[in-house]
C-alpha positions as CSV (number, residue, x, y, z in Angstrom):
1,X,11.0,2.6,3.6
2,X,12.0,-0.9,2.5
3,X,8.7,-1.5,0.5
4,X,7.0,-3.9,-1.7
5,X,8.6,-2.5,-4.9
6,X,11.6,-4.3,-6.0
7,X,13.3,-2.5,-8.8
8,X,14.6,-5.1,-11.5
9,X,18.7,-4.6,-11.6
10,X,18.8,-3.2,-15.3
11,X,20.9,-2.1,-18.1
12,X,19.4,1.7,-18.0
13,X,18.9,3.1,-21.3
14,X,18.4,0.5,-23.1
15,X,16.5,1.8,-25.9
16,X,14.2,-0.7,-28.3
17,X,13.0,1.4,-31.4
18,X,9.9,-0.6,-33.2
19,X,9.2,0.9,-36.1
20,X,5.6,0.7,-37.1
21,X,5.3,-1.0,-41.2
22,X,1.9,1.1,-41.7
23,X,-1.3,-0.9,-41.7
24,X,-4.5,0.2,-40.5
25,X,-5.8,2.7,-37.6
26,X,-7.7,0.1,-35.8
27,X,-7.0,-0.1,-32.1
28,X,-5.1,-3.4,-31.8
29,X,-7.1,-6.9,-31.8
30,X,-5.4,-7.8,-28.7
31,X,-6.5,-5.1,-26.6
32,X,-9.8,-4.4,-25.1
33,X,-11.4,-1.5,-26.7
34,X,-12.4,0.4,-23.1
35,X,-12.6,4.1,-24.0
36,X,-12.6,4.2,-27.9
37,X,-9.4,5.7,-28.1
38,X,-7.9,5.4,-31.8
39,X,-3.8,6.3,-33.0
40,X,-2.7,8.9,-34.9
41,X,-0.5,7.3,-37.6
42,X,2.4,8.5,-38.7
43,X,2.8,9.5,-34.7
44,X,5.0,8.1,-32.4
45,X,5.2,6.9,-28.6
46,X,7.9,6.1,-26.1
47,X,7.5,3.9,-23.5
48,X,10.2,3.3,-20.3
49,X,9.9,-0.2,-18.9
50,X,12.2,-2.0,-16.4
51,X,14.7,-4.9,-17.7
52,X,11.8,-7.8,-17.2
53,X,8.7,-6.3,-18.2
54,X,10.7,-4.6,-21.3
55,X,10.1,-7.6,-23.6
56,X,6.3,-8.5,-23.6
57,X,5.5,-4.4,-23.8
58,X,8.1,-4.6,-26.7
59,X,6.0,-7.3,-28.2
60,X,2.5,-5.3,-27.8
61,X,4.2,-2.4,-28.8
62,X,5.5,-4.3,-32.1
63,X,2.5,-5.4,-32.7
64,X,0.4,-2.1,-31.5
65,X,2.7,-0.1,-33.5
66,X,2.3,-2.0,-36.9
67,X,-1.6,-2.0,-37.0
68,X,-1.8,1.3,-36.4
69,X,1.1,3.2,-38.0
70,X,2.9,4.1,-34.8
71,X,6.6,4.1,-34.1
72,X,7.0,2.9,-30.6
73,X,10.3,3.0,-28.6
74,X,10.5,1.0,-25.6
75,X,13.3,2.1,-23.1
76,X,14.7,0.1,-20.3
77,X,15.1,2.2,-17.4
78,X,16.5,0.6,-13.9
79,X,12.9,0.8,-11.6
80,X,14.8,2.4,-8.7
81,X,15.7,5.5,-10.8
82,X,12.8,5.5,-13.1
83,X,10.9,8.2,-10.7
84,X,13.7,10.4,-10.4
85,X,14.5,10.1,-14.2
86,X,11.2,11.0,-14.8
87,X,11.3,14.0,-12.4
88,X,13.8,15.6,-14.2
89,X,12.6,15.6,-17.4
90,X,9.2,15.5,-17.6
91,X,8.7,19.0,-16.1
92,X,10.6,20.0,-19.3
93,X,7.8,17.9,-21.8
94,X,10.7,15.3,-21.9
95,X,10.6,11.7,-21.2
96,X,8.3,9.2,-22.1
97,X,4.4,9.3,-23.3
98,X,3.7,6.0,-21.0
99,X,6.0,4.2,-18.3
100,X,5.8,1.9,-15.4
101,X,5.9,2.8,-12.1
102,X,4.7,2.0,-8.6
103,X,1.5,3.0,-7.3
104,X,2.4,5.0,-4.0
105,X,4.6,7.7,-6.7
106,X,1.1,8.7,-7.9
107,X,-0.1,11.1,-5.3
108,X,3.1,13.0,-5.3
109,X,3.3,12.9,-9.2
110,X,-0.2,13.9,-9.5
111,X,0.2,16.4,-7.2
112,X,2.9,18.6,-9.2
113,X,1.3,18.1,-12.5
114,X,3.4,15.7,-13.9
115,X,1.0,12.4,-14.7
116,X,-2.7,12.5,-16.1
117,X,-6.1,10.4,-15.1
118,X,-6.1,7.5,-17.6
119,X,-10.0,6.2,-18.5
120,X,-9.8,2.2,-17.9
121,X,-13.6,1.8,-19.2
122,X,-15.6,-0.8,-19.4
123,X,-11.8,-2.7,-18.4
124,X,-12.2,-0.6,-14.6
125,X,-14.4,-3.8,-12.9
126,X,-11.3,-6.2,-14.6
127,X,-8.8,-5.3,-12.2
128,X,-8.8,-6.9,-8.4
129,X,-10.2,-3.6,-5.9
130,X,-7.2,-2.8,-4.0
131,X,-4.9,-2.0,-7.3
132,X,-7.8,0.7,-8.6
133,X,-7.7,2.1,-4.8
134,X,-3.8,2.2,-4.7
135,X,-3.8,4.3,-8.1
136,X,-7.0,6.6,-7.2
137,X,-5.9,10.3,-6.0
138,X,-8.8,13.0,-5.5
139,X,-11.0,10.1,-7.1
140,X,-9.6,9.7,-10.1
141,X,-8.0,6.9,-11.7
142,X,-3.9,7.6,-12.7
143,X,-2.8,4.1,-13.7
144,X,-3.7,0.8,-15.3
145,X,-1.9,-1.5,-12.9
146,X,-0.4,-4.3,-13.8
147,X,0.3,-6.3,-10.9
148,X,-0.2,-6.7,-6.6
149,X,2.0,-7.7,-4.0
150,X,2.4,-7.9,0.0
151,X,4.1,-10.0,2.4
152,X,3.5,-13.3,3.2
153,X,5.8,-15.8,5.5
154,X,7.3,-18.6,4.4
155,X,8.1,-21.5,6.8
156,X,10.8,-24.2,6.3
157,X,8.6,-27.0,7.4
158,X,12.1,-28.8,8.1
159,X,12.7,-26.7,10.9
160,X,8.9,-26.1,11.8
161,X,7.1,-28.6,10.3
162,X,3.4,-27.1,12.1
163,X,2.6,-23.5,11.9
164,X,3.1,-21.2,14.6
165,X,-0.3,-20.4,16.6
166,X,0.8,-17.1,17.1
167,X,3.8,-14.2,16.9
168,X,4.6,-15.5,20.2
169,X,4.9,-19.5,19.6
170,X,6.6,-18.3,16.4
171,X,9.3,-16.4,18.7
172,X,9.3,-19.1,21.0
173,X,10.0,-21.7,17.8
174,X,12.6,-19.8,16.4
175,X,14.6,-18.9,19.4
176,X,14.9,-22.5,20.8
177,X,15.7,-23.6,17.1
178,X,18.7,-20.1,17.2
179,X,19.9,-22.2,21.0
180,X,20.1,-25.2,19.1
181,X,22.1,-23.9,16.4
182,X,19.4,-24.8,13.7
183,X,18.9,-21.5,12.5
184,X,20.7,-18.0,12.3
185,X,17.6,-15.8,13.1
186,X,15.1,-16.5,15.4
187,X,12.2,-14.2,12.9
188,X,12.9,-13.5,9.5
189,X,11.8,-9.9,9.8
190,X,13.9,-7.3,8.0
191,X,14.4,-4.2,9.9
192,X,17.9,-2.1,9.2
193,X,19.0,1.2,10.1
194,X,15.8,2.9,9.3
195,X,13.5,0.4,9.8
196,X,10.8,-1.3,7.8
197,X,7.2,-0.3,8.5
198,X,6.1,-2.1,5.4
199,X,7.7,-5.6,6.7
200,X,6.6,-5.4,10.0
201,X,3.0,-4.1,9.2
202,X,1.1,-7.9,9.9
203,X,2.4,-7.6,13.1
204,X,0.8,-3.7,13.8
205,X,-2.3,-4.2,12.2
206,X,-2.6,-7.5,14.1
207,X,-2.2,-5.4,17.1
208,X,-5.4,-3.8,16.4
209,X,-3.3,-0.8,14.7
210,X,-3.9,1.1,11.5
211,X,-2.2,3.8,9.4
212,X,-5.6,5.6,8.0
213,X,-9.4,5.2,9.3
214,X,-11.0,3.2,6.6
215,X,-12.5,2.1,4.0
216,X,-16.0,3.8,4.2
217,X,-19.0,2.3,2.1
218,X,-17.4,3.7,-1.1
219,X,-13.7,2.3,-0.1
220,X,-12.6,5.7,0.8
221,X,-9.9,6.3,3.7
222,X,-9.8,9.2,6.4
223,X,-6.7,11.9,6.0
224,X,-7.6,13.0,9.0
225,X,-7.7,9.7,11.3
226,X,-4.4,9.0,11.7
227,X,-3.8,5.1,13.5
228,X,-0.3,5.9,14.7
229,X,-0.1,7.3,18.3
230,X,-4.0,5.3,18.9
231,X,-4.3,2.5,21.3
232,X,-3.5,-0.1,18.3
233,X,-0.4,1.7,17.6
234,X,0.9,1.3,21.1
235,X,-0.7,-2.4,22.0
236,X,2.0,-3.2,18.9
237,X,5.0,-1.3,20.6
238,X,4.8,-2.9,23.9
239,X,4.6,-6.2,22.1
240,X,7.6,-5.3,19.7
241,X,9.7,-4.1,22.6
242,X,9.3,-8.0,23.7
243,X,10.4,-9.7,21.2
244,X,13.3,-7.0,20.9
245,X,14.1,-7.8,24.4
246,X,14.2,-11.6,23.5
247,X,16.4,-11.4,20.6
248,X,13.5,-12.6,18.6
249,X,13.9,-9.8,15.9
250,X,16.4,-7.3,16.1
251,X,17.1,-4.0,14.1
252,X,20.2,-5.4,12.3
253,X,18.4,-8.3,10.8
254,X,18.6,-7.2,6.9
255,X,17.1,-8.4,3.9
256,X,20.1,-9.6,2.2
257,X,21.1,-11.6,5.3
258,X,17.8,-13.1,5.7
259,X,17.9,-14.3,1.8
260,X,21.2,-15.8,2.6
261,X,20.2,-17.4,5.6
262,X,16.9,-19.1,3.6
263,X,18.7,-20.6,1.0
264,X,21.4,-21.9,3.2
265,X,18.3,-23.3,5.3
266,X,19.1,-21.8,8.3
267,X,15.6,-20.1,8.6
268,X,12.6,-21.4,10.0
269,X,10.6,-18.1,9.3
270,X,10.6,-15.5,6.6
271,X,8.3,-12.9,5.8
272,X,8.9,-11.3,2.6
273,X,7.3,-11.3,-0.6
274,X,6.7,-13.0,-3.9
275,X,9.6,-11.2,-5.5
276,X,12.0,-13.4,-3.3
277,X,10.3,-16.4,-4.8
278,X,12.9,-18.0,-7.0
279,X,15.6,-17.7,-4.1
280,X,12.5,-20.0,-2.1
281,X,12.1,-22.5,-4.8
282,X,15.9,-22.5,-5.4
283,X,16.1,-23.6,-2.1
284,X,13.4,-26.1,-1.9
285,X,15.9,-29.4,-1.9
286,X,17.6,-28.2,1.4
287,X,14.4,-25.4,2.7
288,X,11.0,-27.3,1.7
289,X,8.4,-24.5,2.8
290,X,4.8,-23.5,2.6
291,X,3.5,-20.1,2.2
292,X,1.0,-19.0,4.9
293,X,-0.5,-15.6,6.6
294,X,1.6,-14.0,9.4
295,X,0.1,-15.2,12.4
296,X,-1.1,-12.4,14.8
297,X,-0.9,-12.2,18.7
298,X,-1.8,-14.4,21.3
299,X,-4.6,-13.4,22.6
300,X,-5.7,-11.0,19.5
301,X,-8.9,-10.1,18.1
302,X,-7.7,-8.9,14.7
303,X,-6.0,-10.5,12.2
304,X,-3.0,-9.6,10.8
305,X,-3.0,-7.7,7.1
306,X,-0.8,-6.6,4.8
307,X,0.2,-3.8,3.0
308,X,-0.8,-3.7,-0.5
309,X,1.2,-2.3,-2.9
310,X,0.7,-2.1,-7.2
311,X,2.5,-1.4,-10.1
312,X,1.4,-0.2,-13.3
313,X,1.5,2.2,-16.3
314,X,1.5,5.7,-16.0
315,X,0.6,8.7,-18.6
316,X,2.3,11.7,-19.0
317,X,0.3,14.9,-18.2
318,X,3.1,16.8,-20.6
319,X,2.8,14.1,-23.5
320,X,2.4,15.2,-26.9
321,X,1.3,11.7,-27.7
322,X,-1.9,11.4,-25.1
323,X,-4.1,9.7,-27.4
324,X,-1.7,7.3,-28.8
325,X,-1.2,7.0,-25.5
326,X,-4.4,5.7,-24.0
327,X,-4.9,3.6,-27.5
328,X,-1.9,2.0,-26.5
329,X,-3.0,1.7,-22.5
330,X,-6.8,-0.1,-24.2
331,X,-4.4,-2.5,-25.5
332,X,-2.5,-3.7,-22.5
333,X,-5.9,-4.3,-20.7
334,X,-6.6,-7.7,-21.6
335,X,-5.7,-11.7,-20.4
336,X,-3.1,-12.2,-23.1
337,X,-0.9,-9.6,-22.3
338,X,-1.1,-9.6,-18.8
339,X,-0.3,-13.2,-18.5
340,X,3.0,-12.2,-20.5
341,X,3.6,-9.4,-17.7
342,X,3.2,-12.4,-15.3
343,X,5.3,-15.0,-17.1
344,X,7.9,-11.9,-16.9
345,X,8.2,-11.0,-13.5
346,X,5.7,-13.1,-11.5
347,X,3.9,-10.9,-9.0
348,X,0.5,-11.4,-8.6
349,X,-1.3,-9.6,-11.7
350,X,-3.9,-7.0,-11.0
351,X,-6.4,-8.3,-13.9
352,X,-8.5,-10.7,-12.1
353,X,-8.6,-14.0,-14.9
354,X,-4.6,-13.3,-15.2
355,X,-4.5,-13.5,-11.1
356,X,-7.3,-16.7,-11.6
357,X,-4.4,-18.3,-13.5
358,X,-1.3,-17.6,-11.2
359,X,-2.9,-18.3,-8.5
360,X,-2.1,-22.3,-9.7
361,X,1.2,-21.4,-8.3
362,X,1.1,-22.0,-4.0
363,X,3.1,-18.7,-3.5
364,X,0.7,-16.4,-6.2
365,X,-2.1,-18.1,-4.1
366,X,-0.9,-17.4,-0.5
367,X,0.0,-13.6,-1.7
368,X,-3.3,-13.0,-3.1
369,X,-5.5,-15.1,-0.2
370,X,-3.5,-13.1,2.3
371,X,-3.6,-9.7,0.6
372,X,-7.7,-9.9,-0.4
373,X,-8.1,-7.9,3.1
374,X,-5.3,-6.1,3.2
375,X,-4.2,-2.2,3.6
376,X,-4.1,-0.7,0.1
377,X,-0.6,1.3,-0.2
378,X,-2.0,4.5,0.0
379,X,-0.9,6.7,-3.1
380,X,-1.3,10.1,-0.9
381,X,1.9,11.9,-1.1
382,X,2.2,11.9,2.7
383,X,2.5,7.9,3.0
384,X,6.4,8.5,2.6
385,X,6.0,10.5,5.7
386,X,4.1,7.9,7.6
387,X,6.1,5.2,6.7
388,X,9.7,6.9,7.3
389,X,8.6,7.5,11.3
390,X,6.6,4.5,12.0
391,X,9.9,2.8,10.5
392,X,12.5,4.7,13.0
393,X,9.8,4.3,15.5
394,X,9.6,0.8,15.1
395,X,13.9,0.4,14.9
396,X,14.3,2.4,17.8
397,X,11.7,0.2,20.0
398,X,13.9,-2.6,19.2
399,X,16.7,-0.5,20.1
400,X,15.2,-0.5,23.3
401,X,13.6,2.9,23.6
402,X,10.5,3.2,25.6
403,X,7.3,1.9,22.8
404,X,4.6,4.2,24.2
405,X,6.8,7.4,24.0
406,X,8.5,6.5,20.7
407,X,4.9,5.7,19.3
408,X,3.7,8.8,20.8
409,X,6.5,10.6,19.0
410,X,6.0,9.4,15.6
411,X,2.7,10.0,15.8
412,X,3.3,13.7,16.4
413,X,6.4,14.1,13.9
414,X,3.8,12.8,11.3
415,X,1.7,15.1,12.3
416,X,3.8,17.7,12.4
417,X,5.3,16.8,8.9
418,X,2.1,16.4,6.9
419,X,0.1,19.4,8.8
């Protein structure tokens, strides 16, 4: 699915060895002590990090490393291959002690073995809800994330200088602005040849639909109340089918052509995310723009909600190294060095006073504002599944297959796939 992760385009194995100079075996005085986990010196640790976030875990893990006697390496590994790198190896007790990764890998991961629960402490109340939800499998806790995302919409206020009062004014807007030759789609909605439920998910939850039944009182979801193929589900198909029949968003619109339309201001509406906001603020001379919600429908009585997604540190089940490893994971929970993960790749941190601070930044606030309510990106291993039919569903509706039957029909492939 064409999801909230955005792996950073990286020199792969890259590899940073920080040799520790001795010194004490004292946890370091930058992290927060959560579990009262203490190094082994003399030990060692690897670490794989992608091309942004390399440096500022480099600098911990300088630092880290020296006051505890610990030789750290840091490894940059590309994020789109990092979870099949670490598929091959680890199953052998190879690869790295620690590495970053997105949340929705942990239910598969967890599932064969191959990452262990990590004790966030006293640290567990630091972090914003919905990142220790999208890293809790069988009620356990396999990450410290590091930072949230979801979609938001931007709007050149050039070309619609008032925000659309719904997904239909919005069609309506860009359309006559397409006829007028002002902009080159009339949505900014990414689709492509397999679809996008991630994308399109404001516009199916503001539709009254829903992947899982959920939260309960202790923010749990329902396996077993599946939203696709309900009357939410199909509510958003009918309506989809419309604006596919208008042109409004079509199945070939891709996100590469939608970034080049922005920044050639020749889009009035684009939802994406906060990892496409330099190529906004590039832009701003010729595209000025807000950040706002994604409107829902005309007529609606829910509002539309993102998808949340996290990334974070894992640990290696197979690690030699586990207690140098969660010494090392006390130290990264704290202000200081999540504010460096955030200077280095500016999604919306996880840790609440580092999200406080970025959210002086209009995008960081419209991400998080928009995202406090949102669907947490599910780390079961059958998500994949979910999101691969609702996507083809959601293409082929556009297409111009008939919504109820091609709802109907995820909803039983899903089934069918996950049973």
């Amino acid at each position: 699915m064409g999801r909230m992760i955005r792996g950073a385009a990286v020199v792969a194995g890259l590899a940073i060895a920080l040799t520790a100079c001795g010194g004490s075996s004292s946890s370091s005085s930058s992290g927060s002590a959560s579990t009262g986990a203490s190094a082994a010196n003399g030990s060692s640790l690897t670490i794989w990090a992608d091309e942004k976030r390399a440096a500022p875990i480099q600098q911990l893990a300088n630092q880290w490393g020296q006051e505890n006697g610990v030789t750290v390496t840091v490894t940059q590994v590309n994020f789109d291959d990092m979870k099949d790198q670490y598929n091959q190896q680890a199953p052998n007790g190879q690869g790295p002690d620690v590495f970053m990764g997105a949340n929705d890998w942990a239910g598969e991961l967890q599932k064969s073995g191959l990452i262990a629960p990590i004790d966030l402490g006293s640290n567990k109340s630091n972090f914003v809800d919905t990142s220790i939800t999208a890293f809790t499998v069988d009620g356990q806790t396999y990450g410290v994330p590091v930072a949230v995302e979801n979609v938001i919409m931007f709007r050149n206020t050039n070309l619609a200088p008032n925000a659309p009062a719904s997904i239909q004014d919005m069609a309506t807007t860009g359309l006559q602005l397409q006829s007028e030759g002002k902009t080159q789609y009339p949505i900014g909605m990414q689709v492509g040849d397999k679809g996008d439920a991630y994308h399109a998910y404001p516009m199916y939850s503001g539709a009254g639909g829903y992947l899982y039944g959920g939260p309960n009182a202790q923010g749990e979801y329902d396996p077993n109340d599946l939203g696709v193929g309900q009357q939410g589900s199909l509510t958003f198909a009918t309506n989809w089918a419309q604006l596919g029949q208008q042109g409004a968003i079509k199945s070939t619109f891709t996100g590469d052509d939608l970034k080049n339309a922005w920044a050639a201001g020749k889009l009035a509406y684009w939802i994406t995310g906060p990892w496409n906001s330099d190529t906004v603020k590039g832009a701003a001379a010729t595209a000025p723009f807000v950040a706002e919600p994604v409107p829902t429908w005309q007529g609606a009585s829910t509002p539309a909600e993102p998808i949340v997604g996290s990334q974070g540190f894992f640990l290696n089940q197979n690690s030699k190294n586990k207690t140098n490893a969660q010494a090392f994971l006390d130290a990264t929970m704290n202000t200081d060095f999540m504010n460096s993960m955030f200077a280095a790749d500016p999604r919306p941190p996880a840790w609440k006073d580092s999200q406080a601070q970025a959210s002086n930044d209009p995008i960081i606030k419209a991400v998080t504002e928009f995202g406090a309510k949102g669907f947490p990106n599910l780390p079961w291993p059958q998500m994949s599944v979910v999101y691969e039919e609702l996507g083809l569903a959601e293409k082929k509706i556009l297409d111009g297959a008939d919504p109820t039957a091609t709802m109907q029909e995820a909803a039983a492939n899903i089934k069918k796939r996950t049973a």
